[in-house]
C-alpha positions as CSV (number, residue, x, y, z in Angstrom):
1,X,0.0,0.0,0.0
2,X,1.2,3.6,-1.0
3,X,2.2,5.9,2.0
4,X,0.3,8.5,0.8
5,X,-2.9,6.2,0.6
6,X,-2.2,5.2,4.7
7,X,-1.4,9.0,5.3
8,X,-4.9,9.7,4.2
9,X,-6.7,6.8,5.9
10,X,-5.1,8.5,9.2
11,X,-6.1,11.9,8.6
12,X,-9.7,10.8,7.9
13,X,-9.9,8.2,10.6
14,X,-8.5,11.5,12.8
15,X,-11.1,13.2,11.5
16,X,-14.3,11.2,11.5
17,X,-13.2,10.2,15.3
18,X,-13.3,14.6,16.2
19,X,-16.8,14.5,15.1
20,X,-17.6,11.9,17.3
21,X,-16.0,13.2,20.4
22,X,-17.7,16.2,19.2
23,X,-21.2,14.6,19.0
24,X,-20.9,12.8,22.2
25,X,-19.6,15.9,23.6
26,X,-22.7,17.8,22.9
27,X,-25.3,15.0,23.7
28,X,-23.4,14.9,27.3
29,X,-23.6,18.6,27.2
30,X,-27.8,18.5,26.5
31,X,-27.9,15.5,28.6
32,X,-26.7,18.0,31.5
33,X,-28.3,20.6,30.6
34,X,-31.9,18.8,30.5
35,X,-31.1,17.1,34.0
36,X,-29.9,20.2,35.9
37,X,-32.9,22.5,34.1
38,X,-36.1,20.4,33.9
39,X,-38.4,23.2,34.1
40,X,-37.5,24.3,30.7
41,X,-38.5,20.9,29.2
42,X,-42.0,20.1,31.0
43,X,-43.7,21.4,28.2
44,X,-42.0,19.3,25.9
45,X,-42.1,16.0,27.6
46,X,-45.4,15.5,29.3
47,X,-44.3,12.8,32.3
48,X,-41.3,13.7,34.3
49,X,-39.9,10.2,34.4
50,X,-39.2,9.8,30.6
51,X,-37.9,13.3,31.0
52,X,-35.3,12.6,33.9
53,X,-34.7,9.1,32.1
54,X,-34.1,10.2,28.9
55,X,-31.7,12.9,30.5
56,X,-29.7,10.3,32.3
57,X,-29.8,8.6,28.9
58,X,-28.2,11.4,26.6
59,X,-25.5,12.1,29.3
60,X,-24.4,8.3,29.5
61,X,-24.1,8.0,25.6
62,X,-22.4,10.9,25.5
63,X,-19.4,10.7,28.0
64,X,-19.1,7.0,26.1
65,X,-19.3,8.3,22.4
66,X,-16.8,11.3,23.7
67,X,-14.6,8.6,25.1
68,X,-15.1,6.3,22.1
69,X,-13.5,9.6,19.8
70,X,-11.0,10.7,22.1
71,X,-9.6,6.7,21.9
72,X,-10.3,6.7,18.3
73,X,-8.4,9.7,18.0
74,X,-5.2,8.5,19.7
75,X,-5.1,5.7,18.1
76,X,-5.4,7.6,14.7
77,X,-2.4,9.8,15.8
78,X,-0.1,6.8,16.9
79,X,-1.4,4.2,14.1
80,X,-2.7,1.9,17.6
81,X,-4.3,-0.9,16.5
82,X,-5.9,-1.7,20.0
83,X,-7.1,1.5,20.4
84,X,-8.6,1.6,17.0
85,X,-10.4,-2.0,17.6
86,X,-11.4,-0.8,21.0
C-alpha cells in the first residue's frame, strides 16, 4: 500500500473520530443541561420520568461516544491498532 494512501486513511480516521468526540460531547452537554434545568422541558415531555430518564440517557451516551473519539483519536495519531479496535 502507497504511503500517501495510509497517510490519508489517518487523517480521515482522525477526522471522523473529532466529530464523534464532538457529537458525544454535545449529547453529554444537552444531557446535563436537561437534567440540571427540567423546568425548561416540561412542556416538551409531558411525564417527568421519561424526561429525567431520557436525560440520564443522553449524558451516558455521551461521555461513552466522547470517550469512544478521544480513543479513536489516539489511536489515529499513533497508528494503535488496539485503540482503533477498541
Amino acid at each position: 500500500v502507497p504511503m500517501g494512501v495510509l497517510s490519508c486513511m489517518k487523517y480521515l480516521m482522525f477526522t471522523f473520530n473529532v466529530l464523534v468526540f464532538a457529537g458525544g460531547t454535545c449529547l453529554a452537554g444537552m444531557g446535563v443541561w436537561v437534567a440540571v434545568d427540567p423546568a425548561g422541558f416540561q412542556d416538551i415531555v409531558a411525564a417527568r420520568a421519561v424526561l429525567s430518564a431520557g436525560a440520564w440517557l443522553l449524558l451516558a451516551v455521551g461521555i461513552a461516544l466522547s470517550l469512544l473519539g478521544f480513543l479513536g483519536c489516539c489511536g489515529a495519531l499513533r497508528r494503535s491498532r488496539p485503540l482503533l479496535l477498541l
